[in-house]
DSSP file (Angstrom, degrees, kcal/mol; ACC not computed):
  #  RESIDUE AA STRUCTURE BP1 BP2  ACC     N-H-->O    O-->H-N    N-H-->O    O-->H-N    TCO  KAPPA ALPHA  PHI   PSI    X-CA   Y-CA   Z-CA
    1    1 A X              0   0    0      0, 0.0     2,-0.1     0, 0.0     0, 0.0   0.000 360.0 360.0 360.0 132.2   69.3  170.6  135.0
    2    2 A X        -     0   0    0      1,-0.1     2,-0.9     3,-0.0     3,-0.0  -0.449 360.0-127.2 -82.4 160.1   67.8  168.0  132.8
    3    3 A X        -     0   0    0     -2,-0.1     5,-0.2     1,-0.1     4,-0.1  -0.775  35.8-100.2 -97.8 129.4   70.9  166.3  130.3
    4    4 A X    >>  -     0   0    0     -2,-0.9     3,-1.4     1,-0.1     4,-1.3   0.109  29.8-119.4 -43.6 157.8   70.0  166.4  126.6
    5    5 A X  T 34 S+     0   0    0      1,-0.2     6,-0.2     2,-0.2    -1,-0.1   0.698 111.2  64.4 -87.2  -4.0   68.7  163.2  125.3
    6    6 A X  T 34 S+     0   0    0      1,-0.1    -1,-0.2     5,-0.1    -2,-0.1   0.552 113.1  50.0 -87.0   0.1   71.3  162.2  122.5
    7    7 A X  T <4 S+     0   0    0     -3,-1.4    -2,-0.2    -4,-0.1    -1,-0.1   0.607  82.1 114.8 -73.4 -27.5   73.5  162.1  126.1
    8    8 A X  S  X S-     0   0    0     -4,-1.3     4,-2.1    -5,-0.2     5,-0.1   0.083  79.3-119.4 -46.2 167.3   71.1  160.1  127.9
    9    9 A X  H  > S+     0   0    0      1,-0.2     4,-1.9     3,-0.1     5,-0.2   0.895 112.8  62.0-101.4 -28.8   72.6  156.6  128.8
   10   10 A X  H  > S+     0   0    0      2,-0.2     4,-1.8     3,-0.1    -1,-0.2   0.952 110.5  43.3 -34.4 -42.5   70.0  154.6  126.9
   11   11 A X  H  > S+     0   0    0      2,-0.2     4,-2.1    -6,-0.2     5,-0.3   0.981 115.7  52.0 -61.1 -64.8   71.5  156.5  123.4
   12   12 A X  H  X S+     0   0    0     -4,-2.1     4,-1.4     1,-0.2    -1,-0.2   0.752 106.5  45.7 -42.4 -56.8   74.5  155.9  124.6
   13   13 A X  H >X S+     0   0    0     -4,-1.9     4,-4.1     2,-0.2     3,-0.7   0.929 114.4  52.5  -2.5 -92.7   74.3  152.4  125.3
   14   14 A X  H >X S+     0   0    0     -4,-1.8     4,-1.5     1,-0.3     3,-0.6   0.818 106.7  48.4  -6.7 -92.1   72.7  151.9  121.9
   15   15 A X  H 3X S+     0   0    0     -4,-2.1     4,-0.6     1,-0.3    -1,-0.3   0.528 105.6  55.1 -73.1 -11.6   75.1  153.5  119.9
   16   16 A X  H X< S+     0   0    0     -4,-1.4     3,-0.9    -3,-0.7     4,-0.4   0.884 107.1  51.7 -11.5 -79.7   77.8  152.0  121.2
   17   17 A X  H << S+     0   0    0     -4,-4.1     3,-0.3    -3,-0.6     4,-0.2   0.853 116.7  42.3 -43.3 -42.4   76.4  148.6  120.5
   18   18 A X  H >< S+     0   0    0     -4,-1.5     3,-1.5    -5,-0.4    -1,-0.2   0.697  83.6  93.2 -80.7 -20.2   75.9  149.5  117.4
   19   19 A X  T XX S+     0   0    0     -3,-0.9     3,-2.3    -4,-0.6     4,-0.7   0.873  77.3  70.5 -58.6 -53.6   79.1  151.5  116.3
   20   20 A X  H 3> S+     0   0    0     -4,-0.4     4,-1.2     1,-0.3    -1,-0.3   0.672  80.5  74.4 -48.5 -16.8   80.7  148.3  114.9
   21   21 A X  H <4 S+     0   0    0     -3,-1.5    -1,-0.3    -4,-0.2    -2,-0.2   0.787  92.3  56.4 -86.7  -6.2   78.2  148.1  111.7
   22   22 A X  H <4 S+     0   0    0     -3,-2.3    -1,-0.2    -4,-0.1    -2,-0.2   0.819 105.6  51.9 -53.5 -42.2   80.0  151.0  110.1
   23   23 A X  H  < S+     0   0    0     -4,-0.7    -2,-0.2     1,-0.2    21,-0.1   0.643 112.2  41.3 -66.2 -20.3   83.0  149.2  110.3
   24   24 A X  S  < S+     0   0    0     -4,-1.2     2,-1.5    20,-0.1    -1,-0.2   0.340  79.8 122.4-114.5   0.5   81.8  145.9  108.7
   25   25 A X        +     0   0    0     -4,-0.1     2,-0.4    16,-0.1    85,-0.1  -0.544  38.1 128.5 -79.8  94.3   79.7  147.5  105.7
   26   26 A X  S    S-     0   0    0     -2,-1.5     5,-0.1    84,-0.0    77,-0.1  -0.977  73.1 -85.6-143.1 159.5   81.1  146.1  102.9
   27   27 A X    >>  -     0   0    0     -2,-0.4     3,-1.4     1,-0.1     4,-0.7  -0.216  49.7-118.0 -44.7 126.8   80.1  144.4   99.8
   28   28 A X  H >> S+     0   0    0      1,-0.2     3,-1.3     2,-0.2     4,-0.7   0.951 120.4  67.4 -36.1 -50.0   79.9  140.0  100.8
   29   29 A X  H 34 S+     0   0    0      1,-0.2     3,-0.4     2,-0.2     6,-0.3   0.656  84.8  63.9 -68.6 -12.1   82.5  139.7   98.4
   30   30 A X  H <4 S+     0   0    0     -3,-1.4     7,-0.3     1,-0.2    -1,-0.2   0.887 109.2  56.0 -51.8 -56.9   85.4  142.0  101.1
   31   31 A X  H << S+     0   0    0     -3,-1.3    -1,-0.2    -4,-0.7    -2,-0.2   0.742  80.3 111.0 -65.3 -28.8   84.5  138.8  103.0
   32   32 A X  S >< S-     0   0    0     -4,-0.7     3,-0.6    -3,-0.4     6,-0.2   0.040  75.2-121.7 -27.6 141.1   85.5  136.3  100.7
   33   33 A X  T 3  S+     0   0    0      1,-0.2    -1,-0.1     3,-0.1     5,-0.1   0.889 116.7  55.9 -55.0 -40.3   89.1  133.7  101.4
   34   34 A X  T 3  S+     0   0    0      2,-0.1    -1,-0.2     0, 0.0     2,-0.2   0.838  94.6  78.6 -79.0 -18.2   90.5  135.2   97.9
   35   35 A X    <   -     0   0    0     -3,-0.6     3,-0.4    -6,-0.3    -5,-0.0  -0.522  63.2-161.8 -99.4 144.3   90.1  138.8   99.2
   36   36 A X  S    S+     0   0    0     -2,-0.2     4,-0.3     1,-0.2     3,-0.2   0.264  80.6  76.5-109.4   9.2   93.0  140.1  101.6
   37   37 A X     >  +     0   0    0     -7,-0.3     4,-0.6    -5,-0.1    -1,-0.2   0.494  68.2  86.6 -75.1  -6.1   90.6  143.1  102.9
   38   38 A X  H  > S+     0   0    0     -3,-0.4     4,-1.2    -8,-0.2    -1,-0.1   0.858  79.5  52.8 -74.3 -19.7   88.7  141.1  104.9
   39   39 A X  H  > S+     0   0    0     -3,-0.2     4,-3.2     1,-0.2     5,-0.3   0.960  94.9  73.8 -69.3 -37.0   90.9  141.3  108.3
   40   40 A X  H  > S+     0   0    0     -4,-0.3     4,-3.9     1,-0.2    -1,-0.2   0.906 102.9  33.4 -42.1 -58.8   91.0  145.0  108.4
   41   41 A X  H  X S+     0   0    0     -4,-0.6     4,-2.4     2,-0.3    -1,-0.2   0.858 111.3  65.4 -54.6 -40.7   87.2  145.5  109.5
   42   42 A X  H  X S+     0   0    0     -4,-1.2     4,-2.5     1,-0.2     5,-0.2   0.953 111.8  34.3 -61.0 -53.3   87.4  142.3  111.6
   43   43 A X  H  X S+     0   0    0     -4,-3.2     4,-1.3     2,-0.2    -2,-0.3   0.904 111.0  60.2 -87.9 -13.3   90.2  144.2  114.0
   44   44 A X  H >X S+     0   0    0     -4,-3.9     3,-2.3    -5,-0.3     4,-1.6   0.977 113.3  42.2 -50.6 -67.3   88.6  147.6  113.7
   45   45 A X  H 3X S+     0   0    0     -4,-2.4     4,-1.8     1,-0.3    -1,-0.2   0.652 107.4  55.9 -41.2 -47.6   85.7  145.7  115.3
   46   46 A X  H 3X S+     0   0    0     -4,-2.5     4,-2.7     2,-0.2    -1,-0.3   0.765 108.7  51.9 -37.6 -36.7   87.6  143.8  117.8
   47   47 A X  H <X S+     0   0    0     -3,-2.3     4,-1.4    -4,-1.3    -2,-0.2   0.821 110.5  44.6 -78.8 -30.0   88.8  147.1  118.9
   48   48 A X  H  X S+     0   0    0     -4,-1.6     4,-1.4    -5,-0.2    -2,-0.2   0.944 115.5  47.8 -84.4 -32.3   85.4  148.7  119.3
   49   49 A X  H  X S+     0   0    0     -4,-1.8     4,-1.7     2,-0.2     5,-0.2   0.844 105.7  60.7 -58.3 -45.5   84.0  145.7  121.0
   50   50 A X  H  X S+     0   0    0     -4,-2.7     4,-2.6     1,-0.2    -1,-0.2   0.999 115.2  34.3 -52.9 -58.8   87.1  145.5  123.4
   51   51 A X  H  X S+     0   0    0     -4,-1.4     4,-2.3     2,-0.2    -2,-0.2   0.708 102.8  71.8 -93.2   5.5   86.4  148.7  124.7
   52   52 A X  H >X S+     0   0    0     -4,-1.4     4,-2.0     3,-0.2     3,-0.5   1.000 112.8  38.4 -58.0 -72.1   82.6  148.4  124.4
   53   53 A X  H 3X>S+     0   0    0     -4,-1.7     4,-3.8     2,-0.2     5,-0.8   0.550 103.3  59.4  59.1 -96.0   83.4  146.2  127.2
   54   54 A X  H 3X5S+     0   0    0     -4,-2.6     6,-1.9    -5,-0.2     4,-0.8   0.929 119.8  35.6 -70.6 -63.5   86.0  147.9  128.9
   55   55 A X  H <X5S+     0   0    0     -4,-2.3     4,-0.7    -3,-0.5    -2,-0.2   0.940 127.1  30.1 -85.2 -44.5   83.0  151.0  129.4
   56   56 A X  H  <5S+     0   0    0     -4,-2.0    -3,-0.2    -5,-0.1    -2,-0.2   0.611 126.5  27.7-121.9  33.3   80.0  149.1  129.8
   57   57 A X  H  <5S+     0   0    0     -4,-3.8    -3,-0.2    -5,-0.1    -1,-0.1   0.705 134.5  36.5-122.7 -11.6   80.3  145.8  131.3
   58   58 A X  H  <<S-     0   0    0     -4,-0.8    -3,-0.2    -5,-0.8     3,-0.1   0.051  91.1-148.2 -66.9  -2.8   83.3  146.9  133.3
   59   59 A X     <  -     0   0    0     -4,-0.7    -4,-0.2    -6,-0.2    -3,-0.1   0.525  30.8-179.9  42.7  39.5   82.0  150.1  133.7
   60   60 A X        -     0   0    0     -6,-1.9    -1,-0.2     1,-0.1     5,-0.0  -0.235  29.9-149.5 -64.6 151.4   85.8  151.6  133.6
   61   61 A X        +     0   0    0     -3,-0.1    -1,-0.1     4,-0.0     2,-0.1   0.359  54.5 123.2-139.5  63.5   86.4  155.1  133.9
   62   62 A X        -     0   0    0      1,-0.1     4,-0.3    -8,-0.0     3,-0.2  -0.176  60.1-140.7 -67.6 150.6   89.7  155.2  131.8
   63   63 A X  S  > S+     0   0    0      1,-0.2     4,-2.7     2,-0.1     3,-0.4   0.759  88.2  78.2 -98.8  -4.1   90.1  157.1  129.1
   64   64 A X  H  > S+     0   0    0      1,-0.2     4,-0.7     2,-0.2    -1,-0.2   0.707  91.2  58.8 -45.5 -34.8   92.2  154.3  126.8
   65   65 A X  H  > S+     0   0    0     -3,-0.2     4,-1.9     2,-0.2    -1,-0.2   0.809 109.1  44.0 -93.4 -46.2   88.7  152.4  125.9
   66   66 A X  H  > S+     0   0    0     -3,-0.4     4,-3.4    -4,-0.3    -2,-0.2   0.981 113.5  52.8 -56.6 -48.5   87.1  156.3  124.1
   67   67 A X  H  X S+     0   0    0     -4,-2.7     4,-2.2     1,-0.2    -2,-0.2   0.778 109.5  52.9 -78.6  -8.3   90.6  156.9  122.2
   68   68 A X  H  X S+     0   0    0     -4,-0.7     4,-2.1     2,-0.2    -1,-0.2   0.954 110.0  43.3 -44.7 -67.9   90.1  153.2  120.9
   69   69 A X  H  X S+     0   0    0     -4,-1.9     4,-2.9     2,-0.2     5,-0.2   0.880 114.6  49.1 -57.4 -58.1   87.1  153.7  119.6
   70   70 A X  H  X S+     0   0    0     -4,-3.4     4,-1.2     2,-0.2    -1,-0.2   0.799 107.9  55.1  -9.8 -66.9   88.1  156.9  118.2
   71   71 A X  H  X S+     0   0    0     -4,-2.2     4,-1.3     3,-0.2    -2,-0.2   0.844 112.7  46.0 -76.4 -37.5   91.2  155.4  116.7
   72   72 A X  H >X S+     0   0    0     -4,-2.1     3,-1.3     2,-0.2     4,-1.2   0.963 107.5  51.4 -38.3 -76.9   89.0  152.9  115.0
   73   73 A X  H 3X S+     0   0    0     -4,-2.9     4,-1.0     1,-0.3    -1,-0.2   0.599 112.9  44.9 -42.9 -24.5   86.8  154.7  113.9
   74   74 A X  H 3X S+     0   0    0     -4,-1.2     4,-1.9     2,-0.2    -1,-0.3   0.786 110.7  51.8 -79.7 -38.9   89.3  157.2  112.2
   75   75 A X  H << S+     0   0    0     -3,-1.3     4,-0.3    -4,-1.3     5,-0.2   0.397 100.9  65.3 -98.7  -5.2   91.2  154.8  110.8
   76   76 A X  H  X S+     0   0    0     -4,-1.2     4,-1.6    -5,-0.2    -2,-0.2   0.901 106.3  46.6 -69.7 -46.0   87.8  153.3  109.3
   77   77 A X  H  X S+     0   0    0     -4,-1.0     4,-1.7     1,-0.2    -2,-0.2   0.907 112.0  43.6 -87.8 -25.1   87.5  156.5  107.2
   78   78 A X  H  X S+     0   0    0     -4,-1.9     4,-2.7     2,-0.1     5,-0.2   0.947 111.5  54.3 -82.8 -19.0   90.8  156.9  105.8
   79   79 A X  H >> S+     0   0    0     -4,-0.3     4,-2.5     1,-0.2     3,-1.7   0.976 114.3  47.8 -48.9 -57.4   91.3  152.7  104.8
   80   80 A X  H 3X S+     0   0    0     -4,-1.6     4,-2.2     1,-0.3    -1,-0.2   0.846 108.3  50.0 -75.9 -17.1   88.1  153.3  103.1
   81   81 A X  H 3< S+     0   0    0     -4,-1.7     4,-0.4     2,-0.2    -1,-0.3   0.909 113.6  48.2 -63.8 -26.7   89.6  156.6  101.5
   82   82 A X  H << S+     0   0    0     -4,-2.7     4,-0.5    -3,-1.7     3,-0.4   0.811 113.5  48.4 -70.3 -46.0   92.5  154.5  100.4
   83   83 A X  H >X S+     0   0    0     -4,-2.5     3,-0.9    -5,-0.2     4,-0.8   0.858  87.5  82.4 -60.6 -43.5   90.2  151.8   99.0
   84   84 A X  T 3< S+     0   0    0     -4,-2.2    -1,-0.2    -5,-0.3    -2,-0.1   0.693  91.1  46.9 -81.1 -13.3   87.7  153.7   96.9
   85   85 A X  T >4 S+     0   0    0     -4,-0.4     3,-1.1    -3,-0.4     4,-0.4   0.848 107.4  55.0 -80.9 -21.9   89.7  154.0   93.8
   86   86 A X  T <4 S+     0   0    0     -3,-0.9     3,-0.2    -4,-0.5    -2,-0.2   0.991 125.3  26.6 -58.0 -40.1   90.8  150.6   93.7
   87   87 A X  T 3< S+     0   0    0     -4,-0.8    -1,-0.3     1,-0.2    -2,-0.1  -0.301  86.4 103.2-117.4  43.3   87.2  149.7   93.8
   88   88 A X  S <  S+     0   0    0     -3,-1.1    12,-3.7    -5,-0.1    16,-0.2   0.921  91.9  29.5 -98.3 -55.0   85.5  152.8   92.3
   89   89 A X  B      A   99   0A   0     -4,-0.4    10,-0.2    10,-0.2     8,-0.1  -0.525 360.0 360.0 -94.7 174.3   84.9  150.6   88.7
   90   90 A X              0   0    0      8,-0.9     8,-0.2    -2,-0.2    -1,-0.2  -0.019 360.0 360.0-138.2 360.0   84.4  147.0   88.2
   91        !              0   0    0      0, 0.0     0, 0.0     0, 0.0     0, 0.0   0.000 360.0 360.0 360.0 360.0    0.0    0.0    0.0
   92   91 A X              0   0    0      0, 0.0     2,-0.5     0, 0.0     5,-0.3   0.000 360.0 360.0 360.0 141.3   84.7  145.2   84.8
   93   92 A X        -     0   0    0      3,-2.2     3,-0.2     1,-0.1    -3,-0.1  -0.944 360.0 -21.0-133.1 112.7   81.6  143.4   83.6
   94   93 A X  S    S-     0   0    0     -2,-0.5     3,-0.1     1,-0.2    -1,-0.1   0.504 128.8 -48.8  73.4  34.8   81.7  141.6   80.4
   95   94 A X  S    S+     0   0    0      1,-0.3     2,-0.4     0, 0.0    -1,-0.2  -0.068 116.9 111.5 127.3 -27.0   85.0  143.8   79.0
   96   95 A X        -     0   0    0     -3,-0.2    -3,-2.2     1,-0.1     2,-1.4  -0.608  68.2-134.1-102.7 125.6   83.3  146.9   80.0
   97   96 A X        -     0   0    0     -2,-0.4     2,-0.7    -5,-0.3    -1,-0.1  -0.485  32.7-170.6 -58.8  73.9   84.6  149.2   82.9
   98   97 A X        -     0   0    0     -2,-1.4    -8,-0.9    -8,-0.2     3,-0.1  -0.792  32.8-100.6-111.6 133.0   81.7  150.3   85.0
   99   98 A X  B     -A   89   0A   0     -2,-0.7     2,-0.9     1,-0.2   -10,-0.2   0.178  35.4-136.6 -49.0 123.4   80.9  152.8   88.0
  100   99 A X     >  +     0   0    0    -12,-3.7     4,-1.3     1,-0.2    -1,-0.2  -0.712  36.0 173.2 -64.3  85.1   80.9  150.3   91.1
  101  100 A X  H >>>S+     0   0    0     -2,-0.9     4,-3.1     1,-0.3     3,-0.7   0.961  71.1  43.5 -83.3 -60.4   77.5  152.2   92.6
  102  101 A X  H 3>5S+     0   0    0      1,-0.2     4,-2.1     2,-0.2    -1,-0.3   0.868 111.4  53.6 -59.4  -8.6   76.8  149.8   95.5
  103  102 A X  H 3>5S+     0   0    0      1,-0.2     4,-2.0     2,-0.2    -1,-0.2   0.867 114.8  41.9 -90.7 -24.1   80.4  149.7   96.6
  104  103 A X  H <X5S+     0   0    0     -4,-1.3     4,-1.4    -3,-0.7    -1,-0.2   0.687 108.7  54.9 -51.2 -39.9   80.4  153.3   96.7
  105  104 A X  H  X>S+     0   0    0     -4,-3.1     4,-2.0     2,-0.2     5,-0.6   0.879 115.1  46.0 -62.1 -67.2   76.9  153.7   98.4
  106  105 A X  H  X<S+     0   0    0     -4,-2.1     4,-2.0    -5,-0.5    -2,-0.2   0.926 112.3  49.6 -55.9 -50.4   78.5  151.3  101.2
  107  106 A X  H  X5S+     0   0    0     -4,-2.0     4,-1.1     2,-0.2    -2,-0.2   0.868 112.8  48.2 -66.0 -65.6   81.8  153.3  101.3
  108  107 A X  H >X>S+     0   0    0     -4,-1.4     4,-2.1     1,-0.2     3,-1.5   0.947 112.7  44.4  21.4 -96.6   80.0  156.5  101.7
  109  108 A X  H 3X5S+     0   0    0     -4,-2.0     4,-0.8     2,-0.3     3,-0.3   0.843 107.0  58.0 -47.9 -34.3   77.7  155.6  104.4
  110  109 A X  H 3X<S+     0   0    0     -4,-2.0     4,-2.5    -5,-0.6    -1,-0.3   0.880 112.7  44.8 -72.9 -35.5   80.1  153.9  106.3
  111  110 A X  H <X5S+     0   0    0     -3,-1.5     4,-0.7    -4,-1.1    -2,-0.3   0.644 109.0  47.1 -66.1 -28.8   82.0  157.2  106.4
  112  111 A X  H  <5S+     0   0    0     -4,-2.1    -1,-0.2    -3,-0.3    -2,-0.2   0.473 114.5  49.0-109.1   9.1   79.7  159.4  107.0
  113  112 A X  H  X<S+     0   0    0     -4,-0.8     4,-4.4    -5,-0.5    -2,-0.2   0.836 113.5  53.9 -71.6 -47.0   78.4  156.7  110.2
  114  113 A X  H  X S+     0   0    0     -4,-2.5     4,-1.4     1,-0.2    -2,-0.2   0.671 114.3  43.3 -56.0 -34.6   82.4  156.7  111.0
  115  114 A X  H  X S+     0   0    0     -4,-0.7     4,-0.8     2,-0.2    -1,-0.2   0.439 105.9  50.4 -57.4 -24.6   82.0  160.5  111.1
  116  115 A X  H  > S+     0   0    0      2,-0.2     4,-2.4     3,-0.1    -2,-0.2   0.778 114.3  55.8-103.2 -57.9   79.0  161.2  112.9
  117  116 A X  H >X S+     0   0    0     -4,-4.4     4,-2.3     1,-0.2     3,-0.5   0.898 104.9  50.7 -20.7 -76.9   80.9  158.6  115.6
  118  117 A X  H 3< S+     0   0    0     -4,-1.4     4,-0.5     1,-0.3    -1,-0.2   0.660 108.7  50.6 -45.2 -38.9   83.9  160.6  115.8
  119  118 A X  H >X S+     0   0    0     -4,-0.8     3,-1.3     2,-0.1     4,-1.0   0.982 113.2  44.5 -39.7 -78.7   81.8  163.5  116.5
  120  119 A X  H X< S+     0   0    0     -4,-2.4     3,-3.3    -3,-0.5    -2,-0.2   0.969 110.4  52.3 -34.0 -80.6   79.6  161.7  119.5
  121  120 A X  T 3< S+     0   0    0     -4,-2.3    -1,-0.2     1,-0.3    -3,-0.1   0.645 101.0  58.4 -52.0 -16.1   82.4  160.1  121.3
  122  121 A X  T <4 S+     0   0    0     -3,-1.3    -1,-0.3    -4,-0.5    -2,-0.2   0.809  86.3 106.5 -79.3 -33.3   84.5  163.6  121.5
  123  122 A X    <X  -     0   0    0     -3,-3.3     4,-1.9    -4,-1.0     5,-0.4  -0.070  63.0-153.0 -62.5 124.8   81.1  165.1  123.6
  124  123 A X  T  4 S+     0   0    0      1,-0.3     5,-0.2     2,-0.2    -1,-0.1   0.449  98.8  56.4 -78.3   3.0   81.8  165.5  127.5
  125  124 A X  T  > S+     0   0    0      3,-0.1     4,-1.6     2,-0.1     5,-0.3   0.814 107.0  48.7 -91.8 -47.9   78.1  165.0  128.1
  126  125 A X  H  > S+     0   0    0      1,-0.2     4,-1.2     2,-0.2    -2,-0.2   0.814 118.5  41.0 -77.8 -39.1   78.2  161.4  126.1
  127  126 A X  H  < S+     0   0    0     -4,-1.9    -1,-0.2     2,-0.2     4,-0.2   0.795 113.2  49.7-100.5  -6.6   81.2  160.4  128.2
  128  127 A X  H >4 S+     0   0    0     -5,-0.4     3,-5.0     1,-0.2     4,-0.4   0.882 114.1  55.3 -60.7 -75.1   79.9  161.9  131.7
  129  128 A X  H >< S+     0   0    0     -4,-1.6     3,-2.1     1,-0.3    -2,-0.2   0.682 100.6  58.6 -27.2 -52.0   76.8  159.9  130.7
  130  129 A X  T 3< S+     0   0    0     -4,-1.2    -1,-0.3    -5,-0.3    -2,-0.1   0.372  99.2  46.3 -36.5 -25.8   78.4  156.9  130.3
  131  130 A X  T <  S+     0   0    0     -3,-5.0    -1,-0.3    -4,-0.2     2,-0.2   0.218 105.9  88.7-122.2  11.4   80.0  156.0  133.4
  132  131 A X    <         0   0    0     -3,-2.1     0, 0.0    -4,-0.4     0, 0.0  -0.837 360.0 360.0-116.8 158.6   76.2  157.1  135.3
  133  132 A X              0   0    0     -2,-0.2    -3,-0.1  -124,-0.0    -1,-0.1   0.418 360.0 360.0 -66.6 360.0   73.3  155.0  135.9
């Protein structure tokens, strides 16, 4: 029986690698010394990277390293639920106006962080994972 191809271990691979840029899409200024938001994304990332890792350069096949990733990613979409009213306007030159890209970013980041949470739950994506 052939395995569907968003299972395959190339995809898998891939998005893995890749999972952490949901977690770090924010506006440059998030990064900034005066802003205290900037650590949050930094350990979400640490955490997906640790068990990127853990599954494919250590090729464990624990399940602590999925619910990581998981937990990151879940706790990526509700910070950013928590964030978006703080950052929903800005004010520029007196005037209170709809924040579009920071919204656009917050969005997208969520619905990448979503689409994760989805993938990582599939029992073909984590069979796949631990085969050549």
């Amino acid at each position: 029986m052939q395995r569907r191809s968003i299972a395959a271990r190339r995809v898998i691979v891939s998005i893995l690698v890749l999972q952490p840029i949901p977690l770090l899409l924010f506006p440059p200024a998030s990064f900034a010394s005066s802003s205290q938001e900037w650590w949050l994304p930094i350990l979400l990332a640490a955490m997906v990277l640790v068990a990127d890792v853990e599954l494919l350069a250590r090729r464990s096949l624990a399940v602590w390293p999925w619910h990581l990733m998981i937990f990151a990613q879940g706790f990526n979409i509700i910070s950013r639920i928590m964030m978006v009213w703080a950052h929903a306007t800005k004010t520029v030159a007196g005037v209170s106006v709809l924040n579009l890209p920071y919204l656009a970013l917050t969005f997208a980041a969520m619905a990448c962080s979503a689409f994760l949470l989805w993938y990582l739950e599939l029992p073909d994506v984590r069979l796949g994972a631990t085969q050549e």
